[in-house]
KOLMARMI-499553 format. One line per field, with one value per residue (C-alpha): x, y, z; chain. Coordinates in nm, 3 decimals. Each point is the difference from the previous one (the first is absolute). Last residue first. Layout:
! KOLMARMI-499553
east	(X  ...)
north	(Y  ...)
up	(Z  ...)
mol	(A  ...)
//
This chain:
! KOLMARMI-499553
east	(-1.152  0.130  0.290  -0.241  -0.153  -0.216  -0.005  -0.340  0.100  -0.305  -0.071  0.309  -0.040  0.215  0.108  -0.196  0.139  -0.006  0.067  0.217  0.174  0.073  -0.114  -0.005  -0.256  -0.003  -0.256  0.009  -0.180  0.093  -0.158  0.200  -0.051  0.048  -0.179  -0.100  0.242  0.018  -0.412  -0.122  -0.315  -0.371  -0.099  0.014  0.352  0.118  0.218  -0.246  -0.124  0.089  -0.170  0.235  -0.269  -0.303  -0.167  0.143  0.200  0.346  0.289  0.287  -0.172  -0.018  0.182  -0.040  0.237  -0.005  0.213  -0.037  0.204  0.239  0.301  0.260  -0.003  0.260  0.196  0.239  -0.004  0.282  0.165  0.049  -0.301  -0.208  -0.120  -0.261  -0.134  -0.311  0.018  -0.262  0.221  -0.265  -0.256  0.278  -0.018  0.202  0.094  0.194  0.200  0.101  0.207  0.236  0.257  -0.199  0.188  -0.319  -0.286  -0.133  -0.058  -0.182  -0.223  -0.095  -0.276  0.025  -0.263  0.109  -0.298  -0.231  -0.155  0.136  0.229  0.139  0.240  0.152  -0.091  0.082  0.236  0.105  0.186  -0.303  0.023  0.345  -0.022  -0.351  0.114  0.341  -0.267  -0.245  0.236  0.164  -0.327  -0.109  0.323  -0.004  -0.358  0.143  0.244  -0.224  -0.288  0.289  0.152  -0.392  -0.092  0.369  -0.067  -0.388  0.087  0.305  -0.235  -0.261  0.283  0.170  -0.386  -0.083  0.310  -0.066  -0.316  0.087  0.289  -0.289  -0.194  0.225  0.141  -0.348  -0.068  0.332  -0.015  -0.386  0.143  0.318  -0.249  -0.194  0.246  0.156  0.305  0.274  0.027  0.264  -0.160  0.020  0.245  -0.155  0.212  0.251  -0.103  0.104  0.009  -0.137)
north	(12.277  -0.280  -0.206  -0.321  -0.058  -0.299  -0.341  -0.198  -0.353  -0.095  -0.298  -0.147  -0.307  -0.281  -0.267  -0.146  -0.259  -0.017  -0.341  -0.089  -0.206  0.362  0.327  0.254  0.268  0.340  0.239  0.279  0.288  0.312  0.252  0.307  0.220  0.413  0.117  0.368  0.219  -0.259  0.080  -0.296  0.169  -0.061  0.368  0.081  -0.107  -0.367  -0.195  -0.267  -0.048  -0.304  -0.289  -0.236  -0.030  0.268  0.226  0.351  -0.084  -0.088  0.344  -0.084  0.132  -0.278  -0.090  -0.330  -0.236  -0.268  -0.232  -0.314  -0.262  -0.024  -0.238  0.200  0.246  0.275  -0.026  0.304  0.380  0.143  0.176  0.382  0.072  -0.339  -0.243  -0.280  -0.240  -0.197  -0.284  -0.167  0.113  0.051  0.152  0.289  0.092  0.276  0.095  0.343  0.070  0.397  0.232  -0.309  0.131  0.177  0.299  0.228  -0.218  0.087  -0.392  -0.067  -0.248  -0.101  -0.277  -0.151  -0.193  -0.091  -0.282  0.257  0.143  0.159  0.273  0.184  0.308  0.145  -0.213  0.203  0.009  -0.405  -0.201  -0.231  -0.044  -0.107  -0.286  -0.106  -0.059  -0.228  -0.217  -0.010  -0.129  -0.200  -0.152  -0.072  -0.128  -0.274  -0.045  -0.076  -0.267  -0.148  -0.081  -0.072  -0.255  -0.137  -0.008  -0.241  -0.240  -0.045  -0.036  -0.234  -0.199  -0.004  -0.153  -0.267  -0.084  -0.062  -0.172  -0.279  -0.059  -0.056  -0.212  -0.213  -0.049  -0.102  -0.243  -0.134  -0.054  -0.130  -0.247  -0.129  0.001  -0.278  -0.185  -0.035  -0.090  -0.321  0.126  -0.279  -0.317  -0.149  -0.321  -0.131  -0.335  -0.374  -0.196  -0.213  -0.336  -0.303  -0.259  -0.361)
up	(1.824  -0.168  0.136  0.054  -0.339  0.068  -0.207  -0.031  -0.094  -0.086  -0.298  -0.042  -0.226  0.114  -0.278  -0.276  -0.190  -0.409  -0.146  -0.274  0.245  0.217  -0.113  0.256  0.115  0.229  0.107  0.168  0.235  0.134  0.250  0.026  0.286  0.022  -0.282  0.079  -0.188  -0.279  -0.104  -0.193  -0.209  0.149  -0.043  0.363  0.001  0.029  0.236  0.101  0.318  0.194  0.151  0.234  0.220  0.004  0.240  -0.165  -0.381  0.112  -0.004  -0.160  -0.386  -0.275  -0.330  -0.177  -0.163  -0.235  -0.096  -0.253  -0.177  0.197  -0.092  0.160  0.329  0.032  -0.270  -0.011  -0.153  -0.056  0.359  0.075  0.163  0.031  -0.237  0.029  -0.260  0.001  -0.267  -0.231  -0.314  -0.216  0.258  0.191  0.370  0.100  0.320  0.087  0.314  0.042  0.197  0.166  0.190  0.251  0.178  0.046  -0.090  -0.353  -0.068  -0.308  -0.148  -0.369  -0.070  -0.372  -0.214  -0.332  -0.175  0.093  0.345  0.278  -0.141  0.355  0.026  0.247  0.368  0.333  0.271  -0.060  0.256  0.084  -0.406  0.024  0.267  -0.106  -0.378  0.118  0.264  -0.278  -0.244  0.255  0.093  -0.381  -0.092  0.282  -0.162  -0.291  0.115  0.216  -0.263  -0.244  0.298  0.041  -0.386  -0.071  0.291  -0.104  -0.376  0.147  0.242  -0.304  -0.220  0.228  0.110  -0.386  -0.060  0.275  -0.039  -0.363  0.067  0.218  -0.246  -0.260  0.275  0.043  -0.337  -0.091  0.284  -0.151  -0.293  0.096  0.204  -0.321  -0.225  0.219  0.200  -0.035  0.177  0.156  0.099  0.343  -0.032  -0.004  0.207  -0.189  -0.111  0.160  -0.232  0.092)
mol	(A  A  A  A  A  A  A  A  A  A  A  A  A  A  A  A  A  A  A  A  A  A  A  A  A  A  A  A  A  A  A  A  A  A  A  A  A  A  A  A  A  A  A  A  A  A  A  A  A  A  A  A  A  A  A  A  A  A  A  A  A  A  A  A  A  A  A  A  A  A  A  A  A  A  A  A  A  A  A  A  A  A  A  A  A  A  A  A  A  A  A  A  A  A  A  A  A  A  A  A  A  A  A  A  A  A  A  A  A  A  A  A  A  A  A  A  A  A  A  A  A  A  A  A  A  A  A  A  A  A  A  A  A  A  A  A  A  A  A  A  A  A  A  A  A  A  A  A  A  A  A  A  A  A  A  A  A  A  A  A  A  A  A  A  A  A  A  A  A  A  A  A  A  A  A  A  A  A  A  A  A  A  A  A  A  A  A  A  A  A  A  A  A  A  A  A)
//
């Protein structure tokens, strides 16, 4: 009688089906994958443009509120347009700076400042809106935060009397094809402090 050799556990291959069915899953779990790795990256990418521009919006208003506070009197104002400007001066006796000016301008979606004796530097980038208005110091009687505005008895801006500037932006990027919105200002009210 021959002994035969124990019967060995086949090495057998993937069969077609099991092989899909691993492909399937795989697939699906690659695309899991890559569409978390993209929406994390999206979501990384808007949060650090969110913070970037908003870091830009406080040190705008920080740089703005610094020089305006400084201000005797405003010169010359154009409020509406695709050029808007605000000019300021400082008569002080022994002030160095005698005037700040801030211009706003559509196609370049910038606000530049310039001061005596300097060109005129970016201030704030990628805005595509500013807007300013001019008001008296004094609050409108039994109100909050309610001023009146700087205009004669006719209803025309009257530079003698505006004393606060309340200022408003609005700035954009483009990221992934994709346009993000970042802080909006909406009242920064700014008071003229050296004015009599």
């Amino acid at each position: 009688m021959r002994i035969l050799p124990p019967k060995s556990k086949s090495l057998a291959g993937w069969t077609l089906p099991e092989l899909m069915v691993a492909m399937a899953i795989g697939a699906l779990a690659m695309t899991a994958v890559a569409g978390f790795t993209v929406y994390s990256l999206r979501s990384f990418v808007a949060m650090s443009n969110y913070s970037d521009l908003d870091e830009k919006s406080r040190r705008t208003v920080d740089e703005m509120t610094r020089q305006i506070r400084q201000a005797t009197a405003i010169t010359s104002f154009s409020s509406s347009g695709d050029t808007r400007w605000l000019t300021l001066t400082n008569s002080s006796p022994g002030a160095t700076v005698k005037y700040v000016k801030y211009t706003w301008k559509k196609d370049d979606r910038v606000l530049y400042f310039e001061r005596t004796g300097q060109a005129a530097i970016t201030n704030l980038s990628e805005c595509d809106d500013w807007q300013f208005k001019l008001y008296q110091r004094a609050p409108v009687i039994n109100t909050t935060n309610v001023f009146n505005p700087a205009t004669d008895k006719s209803g025309n801006i009257d530079l003698k009397i505006a004393k606060l500037v309340d200022m408003r932006w609005h700035c954009t990027r483009d990221v992934f094809g994709k346009t993000f919105q970042t802080e909006s200002v909406q009242t920064t009210k700014i008071v003229l402090r050296n004015t009599p």
